[in-house]
Structure formats: C-alpha cells, structure tokens
C-alpha positions as CSV (number, residue, x, y, z in Angstrom):
1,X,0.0,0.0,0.0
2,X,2.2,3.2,-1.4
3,X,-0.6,5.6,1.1
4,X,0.2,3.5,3.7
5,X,1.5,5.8,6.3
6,X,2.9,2.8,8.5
7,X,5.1,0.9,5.6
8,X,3.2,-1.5,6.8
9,X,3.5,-4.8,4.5
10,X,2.7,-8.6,5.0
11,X,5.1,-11.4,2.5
12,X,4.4,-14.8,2.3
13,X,6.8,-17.1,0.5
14,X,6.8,-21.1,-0.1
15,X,9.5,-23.2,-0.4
16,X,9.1,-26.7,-1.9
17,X,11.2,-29.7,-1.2
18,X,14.9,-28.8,-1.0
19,X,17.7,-31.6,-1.2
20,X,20.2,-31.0,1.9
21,X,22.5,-29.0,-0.7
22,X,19.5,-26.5,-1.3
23,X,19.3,-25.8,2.3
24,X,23.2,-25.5,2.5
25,X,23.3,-23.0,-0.1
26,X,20.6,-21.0,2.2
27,X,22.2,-21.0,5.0
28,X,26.0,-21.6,4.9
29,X,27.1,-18.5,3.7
30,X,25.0,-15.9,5.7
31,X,24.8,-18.0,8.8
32,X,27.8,-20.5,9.0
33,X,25.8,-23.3,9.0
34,X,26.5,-26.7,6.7
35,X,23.7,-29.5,7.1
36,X,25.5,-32.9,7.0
37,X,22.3,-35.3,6.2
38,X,18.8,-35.1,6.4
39,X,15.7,-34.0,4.0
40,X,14.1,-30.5,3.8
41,X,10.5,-31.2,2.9
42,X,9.9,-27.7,2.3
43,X,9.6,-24.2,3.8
44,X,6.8,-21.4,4.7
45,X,7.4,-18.1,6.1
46,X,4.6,-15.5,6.9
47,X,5.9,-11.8,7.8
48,X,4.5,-8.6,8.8
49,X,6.3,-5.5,8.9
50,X,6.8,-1.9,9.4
51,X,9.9,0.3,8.9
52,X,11.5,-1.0,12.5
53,X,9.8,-4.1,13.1
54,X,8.5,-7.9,12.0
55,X,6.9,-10.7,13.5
56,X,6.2,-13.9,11.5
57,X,6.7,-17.6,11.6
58,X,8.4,-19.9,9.2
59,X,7.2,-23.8,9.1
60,X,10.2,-25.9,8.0
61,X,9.6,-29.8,7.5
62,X,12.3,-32.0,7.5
63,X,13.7,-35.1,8.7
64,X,17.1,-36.8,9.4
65,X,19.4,-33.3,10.0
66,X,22.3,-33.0,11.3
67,X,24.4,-29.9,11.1
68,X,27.9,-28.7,11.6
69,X,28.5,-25.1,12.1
70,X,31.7,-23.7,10.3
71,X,34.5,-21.6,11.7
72,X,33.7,-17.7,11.0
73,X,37.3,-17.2,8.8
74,X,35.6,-18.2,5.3
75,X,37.1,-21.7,4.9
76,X,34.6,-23.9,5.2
77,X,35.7,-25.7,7.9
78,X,33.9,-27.0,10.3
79,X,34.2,-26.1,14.7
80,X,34.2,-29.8,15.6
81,X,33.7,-28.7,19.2
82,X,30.1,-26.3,19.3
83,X,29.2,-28.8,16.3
84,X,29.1,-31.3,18.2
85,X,27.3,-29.4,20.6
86,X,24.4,-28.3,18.7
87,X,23.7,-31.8,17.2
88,X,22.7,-32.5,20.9
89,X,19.9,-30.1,21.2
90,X,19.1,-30.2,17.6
91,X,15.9,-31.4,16.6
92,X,16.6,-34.3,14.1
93,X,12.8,-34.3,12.4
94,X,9.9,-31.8,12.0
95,X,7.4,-33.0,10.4
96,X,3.8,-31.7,10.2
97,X,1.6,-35.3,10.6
98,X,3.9,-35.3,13.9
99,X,1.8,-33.9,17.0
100,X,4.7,-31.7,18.6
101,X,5.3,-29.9,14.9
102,X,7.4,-27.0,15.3
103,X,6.9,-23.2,14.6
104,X,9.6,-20.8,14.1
105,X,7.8,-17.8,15.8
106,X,10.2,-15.0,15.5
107,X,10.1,-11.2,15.6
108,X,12.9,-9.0,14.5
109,X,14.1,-5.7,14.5
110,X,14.8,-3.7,11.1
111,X,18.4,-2.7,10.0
112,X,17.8,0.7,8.3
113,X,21.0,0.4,6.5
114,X,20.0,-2.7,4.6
115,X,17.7,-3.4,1.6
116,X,14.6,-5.2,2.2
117,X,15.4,-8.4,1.3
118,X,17.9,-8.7,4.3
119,X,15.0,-8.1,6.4
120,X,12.9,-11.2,4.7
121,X,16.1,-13.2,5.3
122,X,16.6,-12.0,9.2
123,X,12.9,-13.8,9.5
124,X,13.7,-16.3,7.8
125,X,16.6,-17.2,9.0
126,X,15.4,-17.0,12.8
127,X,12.5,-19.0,12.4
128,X,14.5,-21.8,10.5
129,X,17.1,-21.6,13.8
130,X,14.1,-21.4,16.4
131,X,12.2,-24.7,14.5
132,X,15.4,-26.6,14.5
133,X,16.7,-25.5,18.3
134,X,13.4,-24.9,19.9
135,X,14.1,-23.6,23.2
136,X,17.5,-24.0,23.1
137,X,18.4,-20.9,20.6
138,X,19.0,-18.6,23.6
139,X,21.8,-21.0,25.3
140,X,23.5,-22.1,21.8
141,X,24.1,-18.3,21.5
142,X,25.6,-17.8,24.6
143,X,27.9,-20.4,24.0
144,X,29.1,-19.2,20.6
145,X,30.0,-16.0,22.2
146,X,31.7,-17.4,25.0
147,X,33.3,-19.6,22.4
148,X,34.3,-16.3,20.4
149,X,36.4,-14.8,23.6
150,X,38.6,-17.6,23.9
C-alpha cells in the first residue's frame, strides 16, 4: 500500500522440497551453518512489517538433520567442538503429521542500513534456527560467544 503511512507490508513465500545442498546454499554463507544429512521437505514463512519491526513464523519440514556449524574465517571448515554441541539439542525431524510440529515464531528488528530483502532473510533465517533449536536458541548463543572470547 504506497498511502500506507505505516510501511506496513505482509510477504508470504513457499518453499518446496529442497535436497540438503538447497538448504546449505541458504544458510551456509550468511549463517555458518552446513547441514550434513537429512531432508528439507519444504519451507513457509509469513511476515508482517513496518519500517522497524517484523513478527512472523516460518514452518520448515524435514527429517534426518544433522548440522555442523563452520568456523567464521571463510574456509569452510567445520568447529568440531560447538558442532558437536548443537547436534545435541538439535531437533533431528519436524514434520507436520507429527503432534509436537514446530513453529519458528520469531520477531525482529529492522536494519535501516540494509535493503529489504535482508530483512525477509533475518525472519527467515530465525525461524528456521528457532524450528530446528526450539528452546535452546537462547543457550547455543551464549555459547558461541563465550566460544568467540577464547
């Protein structure tokens, strides 16, 4: 709505089935993240924003994942240590026929100094992390920074 006074806008996006190197190419780069097995059944994100603010929830299915987080220098390689950690509070399947299916519920602040798009990634990107480390997104945080000070 360009009379809109709010910027207010609402996107919805669906993903279909992605093989595991679909997902990689989502997620290693901008969040240092390499899944090492599993299937990605597919992916829905709802968001609605303003100019500072969005709330929204993305609905990832998949089964089998494992993941391996990679050091932050750009070679790929992967932090045996916190990835070894993470694939213990990991959720290996979500799957919406099971009865505790998932939701990424997220809200996020705006960066003013990116493009839009970074913003529909943020939300995405958070509610993928919140479906696969439900309740444990918090605590994997705190130990990456603890990790980084070392």
């Amino acid at each position: 709505m360009i009379a809109d006074s709010s910027d207010r806008f609402t996107a919805h996006a669906l993903i279909g089935g992605l093989p595991i190197s679909g997902f990689n190419r989502l997620t290693a780069d901008l969040m240092r993240v390499r899944a090492r097995g599993g299937t990605i059944g597919g992916i829905e994100v709802t968001m609605t924003a303003n100019d500072d603010r969005a709330t929204g929830r993305v609905d990832m299915e998949y089964d089998g994942l494992e993941l391996e987080l990679l050091k932050e220098d750009g070679s790929g390689e992967k932090r045996r240590f916190m990835s070894g950690l993470v694939n213990t509070v990991v959720r290996s399947h979500n799957l919406r026929s099971d009865p505790d299916f998932q939701h990424g519920d997220f809200t996020i602040l705006r960066r003013k100094d990116r493009f839009v798009f970074n913003y529909l990634w943020a939300g995405l990107r958070e509610g993928m992390i919140i479906s696969v480390l439900p309740g444990a997104v918090e605590s994997v945080r705190q130990m990456d920074k603890a990790a980084k000070r070392k």
